[in-house]
C-alpha positions as CSV (number, residue, x, y, z in Angstrom):
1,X,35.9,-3.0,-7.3
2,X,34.5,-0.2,-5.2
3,X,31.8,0.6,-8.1
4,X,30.6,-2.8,-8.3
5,X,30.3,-2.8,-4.3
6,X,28.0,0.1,-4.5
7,X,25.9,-1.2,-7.2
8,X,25.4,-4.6,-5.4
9,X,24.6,-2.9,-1.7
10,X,22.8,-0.3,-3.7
11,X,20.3,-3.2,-5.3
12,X,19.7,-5.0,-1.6
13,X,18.7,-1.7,-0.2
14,X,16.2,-1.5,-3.6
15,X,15.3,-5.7,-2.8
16,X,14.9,-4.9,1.0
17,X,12.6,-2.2,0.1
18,X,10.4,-4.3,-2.1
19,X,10.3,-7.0,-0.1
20,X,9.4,-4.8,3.3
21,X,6.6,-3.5,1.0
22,X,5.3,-7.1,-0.3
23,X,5.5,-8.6,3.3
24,X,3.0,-5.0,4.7
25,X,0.8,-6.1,2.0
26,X,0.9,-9.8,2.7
27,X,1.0,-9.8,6.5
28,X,-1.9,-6.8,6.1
29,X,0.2,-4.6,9.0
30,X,0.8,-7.0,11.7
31,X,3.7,-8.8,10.8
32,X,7.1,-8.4,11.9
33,X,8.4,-9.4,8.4
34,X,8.1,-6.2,7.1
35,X,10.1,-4.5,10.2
36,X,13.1,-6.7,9.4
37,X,12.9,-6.0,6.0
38,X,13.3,-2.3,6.3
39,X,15.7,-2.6,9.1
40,X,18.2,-4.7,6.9
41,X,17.1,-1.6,4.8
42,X,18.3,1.1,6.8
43,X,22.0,-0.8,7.8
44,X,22.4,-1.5,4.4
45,X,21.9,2.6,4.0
46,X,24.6,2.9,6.8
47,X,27.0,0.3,5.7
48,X,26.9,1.8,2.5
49,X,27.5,5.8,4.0
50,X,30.5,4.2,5.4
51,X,32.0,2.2,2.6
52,X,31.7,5.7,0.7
53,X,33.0,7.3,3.6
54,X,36.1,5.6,4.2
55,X,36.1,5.2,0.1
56,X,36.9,9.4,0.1
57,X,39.2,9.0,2.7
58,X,41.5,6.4,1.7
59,X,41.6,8.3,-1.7
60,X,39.5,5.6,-3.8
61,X,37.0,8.7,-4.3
62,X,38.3,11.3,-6.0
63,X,37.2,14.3,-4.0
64,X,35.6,17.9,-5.9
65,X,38.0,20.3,-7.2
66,X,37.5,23.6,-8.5
């Protein structure tokens, strides 16, 4: 469940890129498209650090061992 969770985030952040780089190229720079594309982009990044976060602490992660 938690590996299909990353995968999915994992392809909006990829989709929000895209689309924050199609809506510069459309809006030629002055468009506030693009901004709230790669916004979504960067608190998709930081819901995803925290889903893996608390993944490794609730012991859904296995952690390293040597």
């Amino acid at each position: 469940m938690l590996k299909l969770l990353v995968v999915f985030v994992l392809l909006a952040i990829v989709v929000s890129l895209f689309s924050g780089l199609w809506f510069l190229y459309q809006d030629r720079g002055s468009g506030a498209r693009a901004v709230r594309a790669l916004t979504w982009r960067v608190g998709l990044s930081i819901a995803l650090f925290i889903v893996l976060l608390a993944g490794f602490r609730l012991g859904l992660i296995p952690g390293y061992s040597q």
